[in-house]
GUGULO-504793 format. One record per residue (C-alpha): residue in three letters; y, z, x. Coordinates in steps of 0.1 Angstrom, whole numbers, plus 5000, padded with zeros to 4 digits. Layout:
<nodes>
@r=ALA	py=Y	pz=Z	px=X
...
</nodes>
This chain:
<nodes>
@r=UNK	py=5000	pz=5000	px=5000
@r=UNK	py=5023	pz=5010	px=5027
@r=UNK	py=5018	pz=4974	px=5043
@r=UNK	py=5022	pz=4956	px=5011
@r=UNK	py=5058	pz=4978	px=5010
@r=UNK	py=5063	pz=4966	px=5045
@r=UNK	py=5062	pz=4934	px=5042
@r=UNK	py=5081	pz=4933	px=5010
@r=UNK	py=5109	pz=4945	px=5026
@r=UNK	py=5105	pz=4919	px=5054
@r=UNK	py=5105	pz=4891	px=5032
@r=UNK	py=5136	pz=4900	px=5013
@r=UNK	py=5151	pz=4906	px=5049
@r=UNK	py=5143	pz=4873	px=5058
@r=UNK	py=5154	pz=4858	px=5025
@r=UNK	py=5186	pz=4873	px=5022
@r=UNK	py=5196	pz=4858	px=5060
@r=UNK	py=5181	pz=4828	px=5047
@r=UNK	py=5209	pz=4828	px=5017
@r=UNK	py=5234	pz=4833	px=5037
@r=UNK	py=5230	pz=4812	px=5066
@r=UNK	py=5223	pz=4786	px=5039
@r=UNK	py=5187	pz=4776	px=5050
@r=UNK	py=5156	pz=4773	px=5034
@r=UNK	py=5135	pz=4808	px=5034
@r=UNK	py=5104	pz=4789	px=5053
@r=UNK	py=5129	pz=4788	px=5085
@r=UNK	py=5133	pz=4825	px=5089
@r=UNK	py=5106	pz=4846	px=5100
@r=UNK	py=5095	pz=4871	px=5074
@r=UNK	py=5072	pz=4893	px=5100
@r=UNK	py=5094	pz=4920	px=5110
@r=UNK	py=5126	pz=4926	px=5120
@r=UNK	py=5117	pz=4920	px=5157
@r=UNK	py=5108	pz=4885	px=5149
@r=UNK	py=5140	pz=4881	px=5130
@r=UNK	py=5166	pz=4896	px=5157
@r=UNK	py=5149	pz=4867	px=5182
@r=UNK	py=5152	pz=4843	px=5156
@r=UNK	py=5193	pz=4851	px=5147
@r=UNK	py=5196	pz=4859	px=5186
@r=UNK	py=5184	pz=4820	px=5194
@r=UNK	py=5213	pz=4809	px=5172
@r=UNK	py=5236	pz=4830	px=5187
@r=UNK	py=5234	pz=4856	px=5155
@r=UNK	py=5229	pz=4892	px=5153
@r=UNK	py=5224	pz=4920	px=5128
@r=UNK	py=5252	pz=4945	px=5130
@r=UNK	py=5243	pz=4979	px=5114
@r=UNK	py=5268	pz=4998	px=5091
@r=UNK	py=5271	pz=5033	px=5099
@r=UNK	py=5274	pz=5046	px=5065
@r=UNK	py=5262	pz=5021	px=5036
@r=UNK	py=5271	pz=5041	px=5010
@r=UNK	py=5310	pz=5042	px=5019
@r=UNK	py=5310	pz=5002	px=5033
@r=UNK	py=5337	pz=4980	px=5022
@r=UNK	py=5344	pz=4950	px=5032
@r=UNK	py=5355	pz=4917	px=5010
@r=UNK	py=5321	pz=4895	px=5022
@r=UNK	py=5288	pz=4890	px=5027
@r=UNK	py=5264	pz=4917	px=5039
@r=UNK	py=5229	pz=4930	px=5035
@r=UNK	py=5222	pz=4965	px=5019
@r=UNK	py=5189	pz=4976	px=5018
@r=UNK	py=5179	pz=4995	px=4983
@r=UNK	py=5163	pz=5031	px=4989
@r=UNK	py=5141	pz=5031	px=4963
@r=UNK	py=5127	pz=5000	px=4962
@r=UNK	py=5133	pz=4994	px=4998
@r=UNK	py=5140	pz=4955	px=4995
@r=UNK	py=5172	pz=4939	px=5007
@r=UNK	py=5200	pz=4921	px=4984
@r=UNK	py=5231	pz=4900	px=4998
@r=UNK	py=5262	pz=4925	px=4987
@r=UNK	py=5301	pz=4911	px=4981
@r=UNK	py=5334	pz=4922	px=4971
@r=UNK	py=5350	pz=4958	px=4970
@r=UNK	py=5335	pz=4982	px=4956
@r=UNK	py=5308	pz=4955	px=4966
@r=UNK	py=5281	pz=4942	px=4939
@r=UNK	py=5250	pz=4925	px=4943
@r=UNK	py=5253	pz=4885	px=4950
@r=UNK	py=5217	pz=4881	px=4956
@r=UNK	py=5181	pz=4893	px=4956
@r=UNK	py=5151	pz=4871	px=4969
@r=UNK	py=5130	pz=4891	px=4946
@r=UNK	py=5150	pz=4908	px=4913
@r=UNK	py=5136	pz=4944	px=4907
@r=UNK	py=5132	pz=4957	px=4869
@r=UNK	py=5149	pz=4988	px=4868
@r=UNK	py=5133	pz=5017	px=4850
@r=UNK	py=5167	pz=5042	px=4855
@r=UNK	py=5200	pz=5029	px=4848
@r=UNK	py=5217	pz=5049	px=4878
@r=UNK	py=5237	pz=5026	px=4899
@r=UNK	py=5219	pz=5015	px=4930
@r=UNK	py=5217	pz=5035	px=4961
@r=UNK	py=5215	pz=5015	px=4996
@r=UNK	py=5199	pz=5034	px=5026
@r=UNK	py=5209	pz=5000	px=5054
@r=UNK	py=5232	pz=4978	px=5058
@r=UNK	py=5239	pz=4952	px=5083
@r=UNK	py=5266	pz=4926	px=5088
@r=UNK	py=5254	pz=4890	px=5102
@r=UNK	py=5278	pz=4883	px=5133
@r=UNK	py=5279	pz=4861	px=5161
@r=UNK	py=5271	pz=4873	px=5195
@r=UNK	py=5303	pz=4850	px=5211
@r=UNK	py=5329	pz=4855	px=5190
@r=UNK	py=5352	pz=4825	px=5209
@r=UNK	py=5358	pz=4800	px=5183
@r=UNK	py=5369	pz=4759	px=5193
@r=UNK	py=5406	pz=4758	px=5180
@r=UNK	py=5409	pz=4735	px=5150
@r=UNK	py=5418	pz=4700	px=5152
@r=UNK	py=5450	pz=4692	px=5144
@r=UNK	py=5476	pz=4711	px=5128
@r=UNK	py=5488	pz=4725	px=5095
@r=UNK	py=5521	pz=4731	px=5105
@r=UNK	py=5536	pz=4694	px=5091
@r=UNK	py=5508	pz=4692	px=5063
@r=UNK	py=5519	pz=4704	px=5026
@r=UNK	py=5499	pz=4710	px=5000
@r=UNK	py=5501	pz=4691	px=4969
@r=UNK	py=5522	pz=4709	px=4937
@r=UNK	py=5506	pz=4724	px=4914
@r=UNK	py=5519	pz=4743	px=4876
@r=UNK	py=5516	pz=4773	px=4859
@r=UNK	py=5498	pz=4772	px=4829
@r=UNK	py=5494	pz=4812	px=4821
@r=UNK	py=5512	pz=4841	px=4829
@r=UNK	py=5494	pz=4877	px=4819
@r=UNK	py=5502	pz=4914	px=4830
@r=UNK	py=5487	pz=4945	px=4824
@r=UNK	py=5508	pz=4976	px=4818
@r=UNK	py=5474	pz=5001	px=4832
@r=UNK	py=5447	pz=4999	px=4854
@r=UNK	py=5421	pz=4985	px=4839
@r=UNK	py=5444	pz=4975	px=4807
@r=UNK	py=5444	pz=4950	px=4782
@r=UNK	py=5463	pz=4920	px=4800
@r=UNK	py=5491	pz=4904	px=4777
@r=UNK	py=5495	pz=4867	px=4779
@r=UNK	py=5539	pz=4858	px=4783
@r=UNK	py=5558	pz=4826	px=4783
@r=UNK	py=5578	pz=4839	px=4815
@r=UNK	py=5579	pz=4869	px=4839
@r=UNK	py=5607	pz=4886	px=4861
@r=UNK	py=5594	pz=4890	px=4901
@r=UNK	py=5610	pz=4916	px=4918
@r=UNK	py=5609	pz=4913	px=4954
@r=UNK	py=5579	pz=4936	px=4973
@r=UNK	py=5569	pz=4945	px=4939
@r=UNK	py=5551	pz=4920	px=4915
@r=UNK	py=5560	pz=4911	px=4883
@r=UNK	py=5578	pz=4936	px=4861
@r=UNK	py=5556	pz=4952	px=4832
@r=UNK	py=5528	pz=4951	px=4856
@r=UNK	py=5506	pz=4972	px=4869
@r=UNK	py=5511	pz=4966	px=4907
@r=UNK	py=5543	pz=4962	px=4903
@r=UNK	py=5547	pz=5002	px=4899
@r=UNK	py=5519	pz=5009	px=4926
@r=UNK	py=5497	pz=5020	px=4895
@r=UNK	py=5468	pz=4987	px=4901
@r=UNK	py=5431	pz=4994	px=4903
@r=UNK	py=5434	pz=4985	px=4939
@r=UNK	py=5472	pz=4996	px=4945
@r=UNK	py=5478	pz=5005	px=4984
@r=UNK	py=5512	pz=5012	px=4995
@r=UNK	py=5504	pz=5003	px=5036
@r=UNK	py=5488	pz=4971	px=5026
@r=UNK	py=5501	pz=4935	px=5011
@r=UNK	py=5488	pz=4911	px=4989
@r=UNK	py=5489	pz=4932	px=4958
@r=UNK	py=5522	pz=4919	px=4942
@r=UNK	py=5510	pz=4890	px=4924
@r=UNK	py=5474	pz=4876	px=4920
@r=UNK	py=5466	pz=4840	px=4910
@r=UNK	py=5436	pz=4816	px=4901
@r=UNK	py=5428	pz=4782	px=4898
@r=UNK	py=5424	pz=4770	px=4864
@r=UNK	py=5397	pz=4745	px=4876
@r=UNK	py=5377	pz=4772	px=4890
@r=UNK	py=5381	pz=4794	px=4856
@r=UNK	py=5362	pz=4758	px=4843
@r=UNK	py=5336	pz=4752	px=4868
@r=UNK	py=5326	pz=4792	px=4857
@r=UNK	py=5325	pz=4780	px=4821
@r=UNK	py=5299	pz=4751	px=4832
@r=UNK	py=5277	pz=4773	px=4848
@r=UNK	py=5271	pz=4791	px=4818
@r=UNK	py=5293	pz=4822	px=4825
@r=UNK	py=5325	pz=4818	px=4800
@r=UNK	py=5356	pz=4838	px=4811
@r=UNK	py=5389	pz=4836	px=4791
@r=UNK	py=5416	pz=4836	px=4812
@r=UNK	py=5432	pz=4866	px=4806
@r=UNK	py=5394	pz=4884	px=4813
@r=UNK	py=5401	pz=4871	px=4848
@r=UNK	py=5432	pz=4895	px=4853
@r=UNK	py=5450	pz=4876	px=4874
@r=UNK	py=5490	pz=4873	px=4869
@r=UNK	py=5493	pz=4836	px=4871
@r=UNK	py=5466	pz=4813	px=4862
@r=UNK	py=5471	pz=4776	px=4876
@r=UNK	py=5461	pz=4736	px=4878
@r=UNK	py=5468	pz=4710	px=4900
@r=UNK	py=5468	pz=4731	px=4938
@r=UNK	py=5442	pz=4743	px=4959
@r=UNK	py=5454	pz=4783	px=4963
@r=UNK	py=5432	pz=4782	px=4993
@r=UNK	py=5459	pz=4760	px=5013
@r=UNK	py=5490	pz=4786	px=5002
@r=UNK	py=5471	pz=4813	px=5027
@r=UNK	py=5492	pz=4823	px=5055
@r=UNK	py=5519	pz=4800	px=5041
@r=UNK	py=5551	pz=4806	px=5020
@r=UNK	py=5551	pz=4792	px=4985
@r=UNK	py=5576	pz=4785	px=4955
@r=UNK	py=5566	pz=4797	px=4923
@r=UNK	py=5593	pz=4787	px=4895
@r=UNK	py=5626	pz=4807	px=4911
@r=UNK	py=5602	pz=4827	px=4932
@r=UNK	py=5592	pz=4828	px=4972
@r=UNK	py=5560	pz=4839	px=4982
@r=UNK	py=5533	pz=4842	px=5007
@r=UNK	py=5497	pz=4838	px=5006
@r=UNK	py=5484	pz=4868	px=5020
@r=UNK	py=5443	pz=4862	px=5011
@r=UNK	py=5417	pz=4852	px=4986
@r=UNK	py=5413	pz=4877	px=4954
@r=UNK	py=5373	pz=4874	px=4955
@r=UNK	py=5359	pz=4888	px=4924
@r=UNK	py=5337	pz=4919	px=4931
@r=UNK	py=5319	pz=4944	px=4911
@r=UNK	py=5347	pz=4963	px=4891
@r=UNK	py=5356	pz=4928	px=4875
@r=UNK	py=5322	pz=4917	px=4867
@r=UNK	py=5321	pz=4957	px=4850
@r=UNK	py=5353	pz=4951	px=4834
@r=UNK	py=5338	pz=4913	px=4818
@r=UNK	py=5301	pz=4905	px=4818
@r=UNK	py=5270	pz=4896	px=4845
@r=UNK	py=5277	pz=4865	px=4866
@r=UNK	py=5311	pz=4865	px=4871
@r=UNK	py=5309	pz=4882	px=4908
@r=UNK	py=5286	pz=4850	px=4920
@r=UNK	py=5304	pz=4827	px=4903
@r=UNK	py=5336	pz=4834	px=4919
@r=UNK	py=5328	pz=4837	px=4955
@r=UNK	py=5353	pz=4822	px=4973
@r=UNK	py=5372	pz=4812	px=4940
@r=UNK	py=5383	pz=4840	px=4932
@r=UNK	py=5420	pz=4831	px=4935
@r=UNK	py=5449	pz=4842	px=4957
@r=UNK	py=5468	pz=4874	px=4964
@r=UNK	py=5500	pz=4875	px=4974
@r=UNK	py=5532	pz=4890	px=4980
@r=UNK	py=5568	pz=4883	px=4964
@r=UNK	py=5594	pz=4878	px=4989
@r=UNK	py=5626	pz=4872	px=4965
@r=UNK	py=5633	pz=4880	px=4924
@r=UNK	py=5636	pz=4857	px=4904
@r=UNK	py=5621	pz=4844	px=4872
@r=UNK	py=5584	pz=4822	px=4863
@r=UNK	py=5578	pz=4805	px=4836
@r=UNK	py=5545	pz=4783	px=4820
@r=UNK	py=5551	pz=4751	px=4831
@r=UNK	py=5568	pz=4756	px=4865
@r=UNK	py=5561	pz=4746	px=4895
@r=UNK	py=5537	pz=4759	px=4924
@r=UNK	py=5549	pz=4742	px=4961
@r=UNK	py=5542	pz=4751	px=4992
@r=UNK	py=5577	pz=4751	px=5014
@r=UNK	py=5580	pz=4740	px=5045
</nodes>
């Protein structure tokens, strides 16, 4: 019995690197986690343990080994939620899962070959706002407007994060003035069989027509309104507990943007989204 637990716990191992290095499970070696360190190590991979799983945060992918079953699932977002599980486990108790392991998958040389090109004359397209929501709470009902105030280094007034009062509100950090998300993407989650109204996304500004990917790192005009991309809003477990299963894997990556509001000003539906130079 104990071998049979063994080399269930391999397997998922193995299956969950597979997942995320995007092979087939038949490349990775499901013996042991001997085998699978070689394996990684040929490719210039490694497993990186996390000191304490329980406390881990981190807005990626990483493995988290379940104590009671003892199998391993690919883990996203903060609070983090499962993406993955080679093998799905029926669960008798209802109490939220408790992870024993955890490991990141890293490279070994961490020197990366400098893109080619540049960004710095390339603009992205314009895009338009087709929805603008806020939420007075954490965790509140959002409330769909025509147009919003920004106040500068706040967010939009009648907000949540505007007043420091957000789920995920934190004073020393940025990003957490304004969120938005693709339209496109909210559509592509619709096809897949998971259907999320717009305002269940809670972001502040939902939009067509732009990739928000591109705005990272960049300074953008929303309506009246400068901003800068700070990073991607990936979805994670408190929004898939705030909506319904699914919407955690089907937003990896597209998710949307957060960002930060550099000037007041007024947005409206309709206007603009444009990069600036």
């Amino acid at each position: 019995m104990a071998s049979t637990a063994g080399e269930s716990e391999a397997s998922s191992l193995a299956g969950c690197v597979a997942y995320v290095l995007g092979v087939a499970p038949s490349d990775v070696p499901g013996d042991g986690e001997t085998g699978l360190r070689q394996w990684l190590a040929r490719r210039n991979l490694g497993l990186v343990p996390i000191e304490s799983p329980e406390n881990f945060a981190w807005p990626g992918r990483f493995l988290g080994r379940r104590r009671d079953s003892r199998t391993w699932v690919v883990l996203f977002g903060v609070p983090p939620g499962v993406l993955f599980e080679p093998a799905p486990v029926t669960k008798q108790d209802p109490a939220p899962d408790v992870f024993d392991a955890a490991f990141v998958l890293a490279t070994h040389d961490l020197r990366r070959r400098p893109e080619e090109g540049s960004r710095g004359a390339w603009l992205p397209g314009a895009g338009v706002v087709e929805r603008i929501a806020v939420a007075a709470e954490a965790e509140g009902l959002m409330i769909a407007v025509s147009s919003a105030e920004a106040l500068a280094g706040q967010g939009l007034r009648g907000d949540r994060y505007a007043r420091g009062a957000g789920t995920f509100s934190d004073s020393r950090g940025r990003g957490y003035a304004l969120t938005l998300v693709e339209a496109e993407a909210l559509e592509e989650l619709a096809a897949g069989g998971v259907d999320l109204a717009p305002a269940e996304a809670r972001r502040n500004l939902v939009v067509r027509g732009i990739a928000l990917d591109d705005l990272i790192g960049r300074r953008f005009r929303v309506g009246e309104v400068e901003c800068f991309g700070q990073r991607r809003c990936e979805p994670c477990a408190h929004l898939e507990r705030l909506t319904r299963p699914g919407v955690l894997r089907g937003l990896v990556h597209r998710g949307g943007l957060r960002a930060d509001v550099l000037s007041d000003g007024g947005i409206r539906v309709g206007d603009n989204v444009e990069a600036l130079p």
